[in-house]
MIDRENSE-152178 format. One record per residue (C-alpha): residue in one letter; x, y, z. Coordinates in steps of 0.05 Angstrom, whole numbers, padded with zeros to 5 digits. Layout:
BEGIN
('A',(X,Y,Z))
...
***
This chain:
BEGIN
('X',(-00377,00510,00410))
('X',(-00382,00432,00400))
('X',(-00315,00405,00371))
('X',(-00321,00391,00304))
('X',(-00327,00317,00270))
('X',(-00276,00293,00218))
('X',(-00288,00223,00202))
('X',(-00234,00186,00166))
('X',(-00251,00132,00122))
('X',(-00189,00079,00112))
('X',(-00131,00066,00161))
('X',(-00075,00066,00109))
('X',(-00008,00102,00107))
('X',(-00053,00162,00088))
('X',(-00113,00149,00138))
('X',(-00060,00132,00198))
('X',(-00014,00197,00195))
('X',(-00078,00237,00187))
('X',(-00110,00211,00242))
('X',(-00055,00214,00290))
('X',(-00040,00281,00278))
('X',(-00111,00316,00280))
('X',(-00138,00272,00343))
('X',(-00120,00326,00391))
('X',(-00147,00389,00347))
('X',(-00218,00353,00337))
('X',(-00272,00299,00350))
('X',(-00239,00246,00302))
('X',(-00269,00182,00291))
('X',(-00228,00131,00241))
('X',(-00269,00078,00206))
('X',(-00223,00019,00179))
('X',(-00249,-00060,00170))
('X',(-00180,-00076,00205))
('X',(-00157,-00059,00281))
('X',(-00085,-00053,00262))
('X',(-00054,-00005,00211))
('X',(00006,-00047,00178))
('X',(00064,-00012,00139))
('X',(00047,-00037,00066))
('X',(00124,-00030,00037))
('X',(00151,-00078,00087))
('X',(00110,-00131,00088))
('X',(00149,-00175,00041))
('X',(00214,-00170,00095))
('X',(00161,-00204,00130))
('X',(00157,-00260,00089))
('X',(00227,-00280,00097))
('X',(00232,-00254,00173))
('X',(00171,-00259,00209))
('X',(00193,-00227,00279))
('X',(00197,-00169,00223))
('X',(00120,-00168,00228))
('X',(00114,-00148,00293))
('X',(00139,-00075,00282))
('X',(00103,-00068,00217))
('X',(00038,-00088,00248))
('X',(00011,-00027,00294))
('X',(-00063,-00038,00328))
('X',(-00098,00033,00317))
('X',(-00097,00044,00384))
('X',(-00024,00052,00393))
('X',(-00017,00117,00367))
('X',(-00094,00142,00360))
('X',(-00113,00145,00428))
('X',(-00164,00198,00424))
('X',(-00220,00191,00377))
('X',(-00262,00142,00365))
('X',(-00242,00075,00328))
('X',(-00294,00036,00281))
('X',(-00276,-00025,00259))
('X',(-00320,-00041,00199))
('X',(-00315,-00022,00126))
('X',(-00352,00042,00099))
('X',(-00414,00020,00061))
('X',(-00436,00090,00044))
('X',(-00439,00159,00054))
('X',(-00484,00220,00058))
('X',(-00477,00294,00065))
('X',(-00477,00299,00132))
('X',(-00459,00207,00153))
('X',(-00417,00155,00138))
('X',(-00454,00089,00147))
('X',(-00405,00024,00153))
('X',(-00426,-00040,00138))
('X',(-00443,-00065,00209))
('X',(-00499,-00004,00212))
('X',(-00467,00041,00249))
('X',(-00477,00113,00229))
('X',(-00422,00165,00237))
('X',(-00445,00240,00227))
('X',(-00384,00283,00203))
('X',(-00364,00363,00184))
('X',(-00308,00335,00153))
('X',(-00301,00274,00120))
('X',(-00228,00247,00088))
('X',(-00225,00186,00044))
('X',(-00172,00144,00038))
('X',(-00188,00074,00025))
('X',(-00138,00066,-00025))
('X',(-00131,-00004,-00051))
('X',(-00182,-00054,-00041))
('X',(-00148,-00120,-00004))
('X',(-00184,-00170,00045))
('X',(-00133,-00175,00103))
('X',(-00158,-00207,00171))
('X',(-00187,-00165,00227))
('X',(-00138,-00177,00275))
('X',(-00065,-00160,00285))
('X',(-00054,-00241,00315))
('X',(-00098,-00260,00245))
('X',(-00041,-00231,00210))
('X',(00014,-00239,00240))
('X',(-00006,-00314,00224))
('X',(-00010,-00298,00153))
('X',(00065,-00284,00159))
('X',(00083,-00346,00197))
('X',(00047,-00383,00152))
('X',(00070,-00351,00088))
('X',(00153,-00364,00116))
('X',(00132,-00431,00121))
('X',(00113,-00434,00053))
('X',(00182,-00404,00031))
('X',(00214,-00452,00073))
('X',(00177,-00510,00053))
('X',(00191,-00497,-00015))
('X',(00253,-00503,-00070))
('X',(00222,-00476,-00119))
('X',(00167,-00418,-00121))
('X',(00137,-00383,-00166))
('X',(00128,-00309,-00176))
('X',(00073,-00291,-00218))
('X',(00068,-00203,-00234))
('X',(00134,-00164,-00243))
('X',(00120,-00096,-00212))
('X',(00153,-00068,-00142))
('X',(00123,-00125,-00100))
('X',(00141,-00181,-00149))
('X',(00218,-00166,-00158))
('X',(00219,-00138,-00069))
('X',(00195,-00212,-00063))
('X',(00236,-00240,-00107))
('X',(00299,-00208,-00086))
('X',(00284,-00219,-00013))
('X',(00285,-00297,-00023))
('X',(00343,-00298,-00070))
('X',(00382,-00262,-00023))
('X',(00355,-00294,00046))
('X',(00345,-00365,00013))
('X',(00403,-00367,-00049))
('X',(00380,-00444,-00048))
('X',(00320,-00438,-00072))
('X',(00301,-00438,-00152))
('X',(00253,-00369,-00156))
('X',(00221,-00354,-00234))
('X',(00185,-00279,-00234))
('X',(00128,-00295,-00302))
('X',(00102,-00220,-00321))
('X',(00056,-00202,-00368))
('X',(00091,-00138,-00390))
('X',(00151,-00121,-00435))
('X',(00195,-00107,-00372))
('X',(00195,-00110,-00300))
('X',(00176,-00050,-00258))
('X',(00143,-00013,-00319))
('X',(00110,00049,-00264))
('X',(00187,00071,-00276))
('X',(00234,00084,-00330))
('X',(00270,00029,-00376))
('X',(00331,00044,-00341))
('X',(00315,00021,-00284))
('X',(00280,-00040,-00313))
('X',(00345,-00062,-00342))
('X',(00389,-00071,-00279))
('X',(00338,-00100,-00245))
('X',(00331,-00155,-00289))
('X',(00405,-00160,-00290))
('X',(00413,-00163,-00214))
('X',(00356,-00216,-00212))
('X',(00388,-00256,-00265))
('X',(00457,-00244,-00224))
('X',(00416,-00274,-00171))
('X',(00393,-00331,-00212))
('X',(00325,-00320,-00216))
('X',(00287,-00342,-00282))
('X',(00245,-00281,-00307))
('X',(00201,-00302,-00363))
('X',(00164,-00240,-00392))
('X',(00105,-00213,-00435))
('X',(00074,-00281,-00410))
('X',(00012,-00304,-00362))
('X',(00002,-00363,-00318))
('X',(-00065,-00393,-00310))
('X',(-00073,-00402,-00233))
('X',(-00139,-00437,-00236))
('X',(-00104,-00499,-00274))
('X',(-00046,-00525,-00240))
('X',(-00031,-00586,-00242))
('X',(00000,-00630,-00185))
('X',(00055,-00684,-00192))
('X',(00068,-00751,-00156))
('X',(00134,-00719,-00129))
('X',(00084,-00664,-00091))
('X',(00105,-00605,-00136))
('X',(00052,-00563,-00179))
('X',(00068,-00556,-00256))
('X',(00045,-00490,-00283))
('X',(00029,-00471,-00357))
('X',(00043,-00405,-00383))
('X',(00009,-00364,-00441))
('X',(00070,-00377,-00482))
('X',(00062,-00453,-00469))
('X',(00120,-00465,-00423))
('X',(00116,-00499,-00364))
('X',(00149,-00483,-00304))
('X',(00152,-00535,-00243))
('X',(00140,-00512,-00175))
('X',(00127,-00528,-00113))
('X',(00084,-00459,-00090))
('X',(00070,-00395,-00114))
('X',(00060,-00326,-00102))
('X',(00013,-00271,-00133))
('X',(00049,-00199,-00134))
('X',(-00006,-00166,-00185))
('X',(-00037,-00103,-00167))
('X',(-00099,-00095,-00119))
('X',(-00165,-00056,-00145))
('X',(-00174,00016,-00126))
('X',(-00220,00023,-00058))
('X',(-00277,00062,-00092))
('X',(-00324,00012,-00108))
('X',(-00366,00028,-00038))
('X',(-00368,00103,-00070))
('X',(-00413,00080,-00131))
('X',(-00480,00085,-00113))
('X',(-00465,00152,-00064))
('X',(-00459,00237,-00073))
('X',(-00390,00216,-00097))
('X',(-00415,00172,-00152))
('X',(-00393,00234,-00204))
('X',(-00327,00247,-00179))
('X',(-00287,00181,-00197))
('X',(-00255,00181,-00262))
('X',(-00250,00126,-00301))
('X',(-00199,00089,-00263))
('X',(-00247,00092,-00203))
('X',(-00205,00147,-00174))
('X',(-00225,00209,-00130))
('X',(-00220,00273,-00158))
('X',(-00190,00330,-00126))
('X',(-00166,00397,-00120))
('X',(-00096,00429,-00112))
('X',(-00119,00425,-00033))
('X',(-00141,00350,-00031))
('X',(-00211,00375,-00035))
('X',(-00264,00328,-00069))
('X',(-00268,00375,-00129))
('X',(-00339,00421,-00118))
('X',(-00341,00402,-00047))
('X',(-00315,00437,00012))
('X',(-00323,00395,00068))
('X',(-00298,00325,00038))
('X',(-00221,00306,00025))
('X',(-00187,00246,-00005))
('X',(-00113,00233,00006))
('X',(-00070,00173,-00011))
('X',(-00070,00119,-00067))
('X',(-00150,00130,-00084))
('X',(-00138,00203,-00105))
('X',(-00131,00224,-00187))
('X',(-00067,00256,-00177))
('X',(-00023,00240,-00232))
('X',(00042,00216,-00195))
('X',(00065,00140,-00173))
('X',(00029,00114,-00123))
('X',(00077,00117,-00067))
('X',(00074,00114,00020))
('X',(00114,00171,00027))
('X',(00064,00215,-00025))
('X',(00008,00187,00009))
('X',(00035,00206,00081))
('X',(00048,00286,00047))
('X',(-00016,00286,00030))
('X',(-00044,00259,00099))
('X',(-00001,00314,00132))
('X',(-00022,00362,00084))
('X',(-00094,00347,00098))
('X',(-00088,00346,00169))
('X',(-00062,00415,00163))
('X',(-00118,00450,00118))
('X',(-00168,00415,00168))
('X',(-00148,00459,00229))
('X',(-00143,00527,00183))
('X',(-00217,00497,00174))
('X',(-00240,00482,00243))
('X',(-00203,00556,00269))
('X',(-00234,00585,00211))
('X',(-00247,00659,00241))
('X',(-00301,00671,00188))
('X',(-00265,00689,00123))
('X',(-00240,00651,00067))
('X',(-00189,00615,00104))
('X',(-00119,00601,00059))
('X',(-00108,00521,00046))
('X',(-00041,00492,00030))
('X',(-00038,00458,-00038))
('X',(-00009,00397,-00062))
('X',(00038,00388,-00114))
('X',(00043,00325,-00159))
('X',(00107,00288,-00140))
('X',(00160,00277,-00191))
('X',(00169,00202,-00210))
('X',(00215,00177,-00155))
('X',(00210,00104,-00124))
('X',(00259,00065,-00094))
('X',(00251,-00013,-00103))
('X',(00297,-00053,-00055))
('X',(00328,-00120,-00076))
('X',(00338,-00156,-00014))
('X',(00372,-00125,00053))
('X',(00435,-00087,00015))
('X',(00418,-00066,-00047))
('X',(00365,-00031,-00086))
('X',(00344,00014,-00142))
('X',(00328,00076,-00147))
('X',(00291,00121,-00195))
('X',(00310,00194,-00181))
('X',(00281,00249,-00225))
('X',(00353,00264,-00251))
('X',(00382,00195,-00241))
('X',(00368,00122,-00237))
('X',(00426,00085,-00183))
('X',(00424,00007,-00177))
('X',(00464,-00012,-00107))
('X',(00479,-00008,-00043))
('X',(00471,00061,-00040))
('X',(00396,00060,-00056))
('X',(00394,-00007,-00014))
('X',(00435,00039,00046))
('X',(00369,00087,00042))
('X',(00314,00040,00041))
('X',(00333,-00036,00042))
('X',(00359,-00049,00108))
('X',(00302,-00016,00157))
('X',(00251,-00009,00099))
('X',(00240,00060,00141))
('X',(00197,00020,00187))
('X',(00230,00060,00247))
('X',(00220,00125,00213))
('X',(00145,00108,00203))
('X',(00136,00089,00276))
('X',(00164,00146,00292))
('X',(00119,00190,00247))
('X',(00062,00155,00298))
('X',(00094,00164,00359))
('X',(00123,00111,00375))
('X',(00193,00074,00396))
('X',(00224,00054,00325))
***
């Protein structure tokens, strides 16, 4: 019997774990518009360390040896193909989406490692930046130059009524009082206009927020969230089965609900949780599971594992000690969140997941 196809769709923390573990139980072919698969969480370490990048940054081939490896982006699908956008048609049995969030990052893994470089040199160049958005990757980045450059002047502007509103008010709280500790200007329930910025003899950018302040500074930063990887899916047999976020809907297996031979894992599914890498890796493990009960299937009704919608947990680190946490029962600010997450950012644990030296 010919080994079945799974194609995988998206080379995220979802796509990755997923791919890695099923390229020895099938014929696996992962389509991703990148040749690297980069550990999203860390990437703001990066900023203020670049040698960070290099162990955050993992070509596909380092741990999917296997399979087959298209680097394009999915244009559209079929019942039976995937086409990508450089015409190459990939039939499937199985197909898993997860294309998550929609960002245009460079092709290569030397593209973006530059990015890095030449985002530290921004932070070093400057003595005052701007933040503008207030969610997890505003306040990481944030915290990680307060702590690694104390010099510098850093102002978070978010349009919300609190930082970090995906989790409770609690946590909000003493994270605005460590920033402030830190002294970093947080201006809130405010915009900034990016497209009109003015800059100054001294070689410094003055910015005007929707509350009419202006703040002075010499580069900044956008930390807002990215759009949800569906658009491709529009005009395809999934064009029904995005809700009105532009989410995939699925069953308690991960199933595309009414279909039985197309998943979706990670950050593009419906599930009602935060959108988290260590979620997104259950579900790719998960996934990877119900596929081989699938491709063993002996014939009858084989039994799938379900998934479970994770209570809201999240840890947010504030530089390389401290963090906070959001437990379901409790909500920490410290260094003992910072002792679980801050100083690795689990980057070893992740590399490890893929097989390979932390």
């Amino acid at each position: 019997m010919a080994e079945r196809k799974v194609v995988i769709v998206g080379g995220g923390v979802a796509g990755a774990i997923l791919a890695y573990t099923l390229q020895h139980q099938a014929s696996v072919t992962l389509i991703d518009p990148k040749e690297y698969f980069e550990i999203p969480w860390a990437g703001l370490r990066a900023l203020v360390e670049p040698s960070f990048a290099e162990r955050i940054l993992i070509n596909h081939r380092d741990y999917f040896k296997k399979g087959e490896l298209v680097v394009s982006s999915a244009a559209s699908i079929s019942e039976t193909e995937v086409v990508t956008q450089d015409g190459t048609h990939v039939a499937y049995d199985y197909l898993v989406i997860a294309t998550g969030h929609s960002e245009p990052l460079p092709k290569t893994r030397a593209q973006r490692l530059d990015q890095y470089k030449a985002g530290n040199e921004k932070i070093k160049s400057s003595n005052s930046i701007l933040i503008v958005g207030g969610g997890p990757t505003g306040v990481e980045l944030a915290a990680e130059i307060a702590v690694d450059f104390p010099e510098k002047k850093v102002t978070i502007v978010h349009k919300g009524s609190r930082l970090l509103e995906y989790i409770g008010t609690k946590a909000s709280r003493k994270t605005l009082k460590w920033l402030k500790s830190k002294k970093v200007d947080v201006k809130l329930e405010q915009s900034v206009e990016l497209d009109n910025v003015n800059n100054s003899a001294e070689g410094n950018k003055t910015y005007q927020t929707s509350g009419g302040e202006t703040i002075e500074a010499d580069s900044h930063f956008e930390c807002i969230g990215k759009p949800v990887g569906s658009a491709w899916l529009r005009e395809t047999i999934l064009k029904d089965d995005l809700d009105d976020e532009g989410r995939i809907k699925v069953d308690e297996h991960l199933r595309v609900k009414g279909k039985t031979n197309i998943f979706a894992i990670g950050d593009i599914t419906d599930i009602k949780e935060i959108k988290q890498g260590m979620f997104a890796s259950a579900q790719g493990v998960l996934v990877a599971k119900n596929l081989k009960v699938l491709i063993e299937g002996s014939g009858k009704e084989p039994k799938l594992g379900t998934y479970k919608a994770q209570a809201p947990m999240s840890i947010v680190s504030l530089g390389r000690k401290h963090g906070v946490a959001q437990f379901p029962f409790m909500t920490i600010l410290g260094r003992f969140p910072g002792m679980i997450k801050s100083g690795d950012l689990f980057v070893g644990k992740k590399r490890k997941e893929l097989g390979l030296a932390p």
